[in-house]
C-alpha positions as CSV (number, residue, x, y, z in Angstrom):
1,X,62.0,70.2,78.7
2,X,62.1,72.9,76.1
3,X,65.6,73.3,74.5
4,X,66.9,75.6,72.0
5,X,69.7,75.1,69.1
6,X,72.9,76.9,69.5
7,X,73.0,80.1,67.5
8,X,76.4,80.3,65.9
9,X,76.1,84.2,65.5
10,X,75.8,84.8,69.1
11,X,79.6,85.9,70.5
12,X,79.3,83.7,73.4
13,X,78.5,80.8,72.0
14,X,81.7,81.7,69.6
15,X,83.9,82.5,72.4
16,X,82.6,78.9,74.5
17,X,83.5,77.4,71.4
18,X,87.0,78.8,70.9
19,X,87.5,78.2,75.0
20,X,86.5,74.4,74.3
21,X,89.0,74.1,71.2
22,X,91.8,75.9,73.4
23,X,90.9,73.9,76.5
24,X,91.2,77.1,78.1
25,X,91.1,76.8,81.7
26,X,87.7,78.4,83.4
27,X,86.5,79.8,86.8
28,X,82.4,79.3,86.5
29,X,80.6,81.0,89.5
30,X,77.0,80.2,91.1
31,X,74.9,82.9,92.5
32,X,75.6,81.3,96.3
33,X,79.1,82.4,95.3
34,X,80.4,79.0,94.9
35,X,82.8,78.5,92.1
36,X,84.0,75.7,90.1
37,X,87.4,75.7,88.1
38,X,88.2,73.8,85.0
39,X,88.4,73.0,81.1
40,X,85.2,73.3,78.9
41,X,84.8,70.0,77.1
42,X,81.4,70.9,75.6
43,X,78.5,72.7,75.7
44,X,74.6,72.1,74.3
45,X,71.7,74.8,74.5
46,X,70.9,73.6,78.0
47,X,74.4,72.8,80.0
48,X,77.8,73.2,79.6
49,X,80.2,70.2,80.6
50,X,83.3,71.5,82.2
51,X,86.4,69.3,83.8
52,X,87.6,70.1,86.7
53,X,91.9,69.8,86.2
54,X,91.7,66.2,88.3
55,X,88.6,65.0,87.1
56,X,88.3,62.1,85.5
57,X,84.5,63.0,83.6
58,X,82.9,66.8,83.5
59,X,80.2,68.0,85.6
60,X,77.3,68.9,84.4
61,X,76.6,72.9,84.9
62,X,73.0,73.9,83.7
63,X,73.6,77.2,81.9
64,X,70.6,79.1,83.5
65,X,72.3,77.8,87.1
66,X,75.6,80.3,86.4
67,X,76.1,84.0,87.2
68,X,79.7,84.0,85.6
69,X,82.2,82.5,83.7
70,X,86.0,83.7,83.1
71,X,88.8,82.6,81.3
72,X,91.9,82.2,83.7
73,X,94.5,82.5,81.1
């Protein structure tokens, strides 16, 4: 598996990364139209780890694997 670092410079890495330090809550949607809802707690170059509001650990979301994501607040 081939991963990349983050680029700081990019504005969606910066605006993950002020969503993680907010724990902003997020809607993430899959192509099929499912959708998960939750707080960011991380993310890497290859996933993101977002906790659902009743979740005890994050699930694993593969970036590529995403169509959208959107801050609720």
């Amino acid at each position: 598996m081939e991963t990349h670092n983050l680029d700081p410079s990019l504005p969606g890495v910066r605006l993950l990364q002020n969503w993680v330090r907010r724990r902003t809550p997020l809607r993430v949607r899959f192509p099929g139209g499912e959708q998960l809802e939750g707080c960011l707690d991380w993310q890497d170059p290859e996933f993101l780890a977002l906790r659902p509001a009743d979740a005890q650990h994050p699930v694993l979301i593969r970036r590529s694997a995403l169509e959208t994501i959107q801050a609720l607040e």
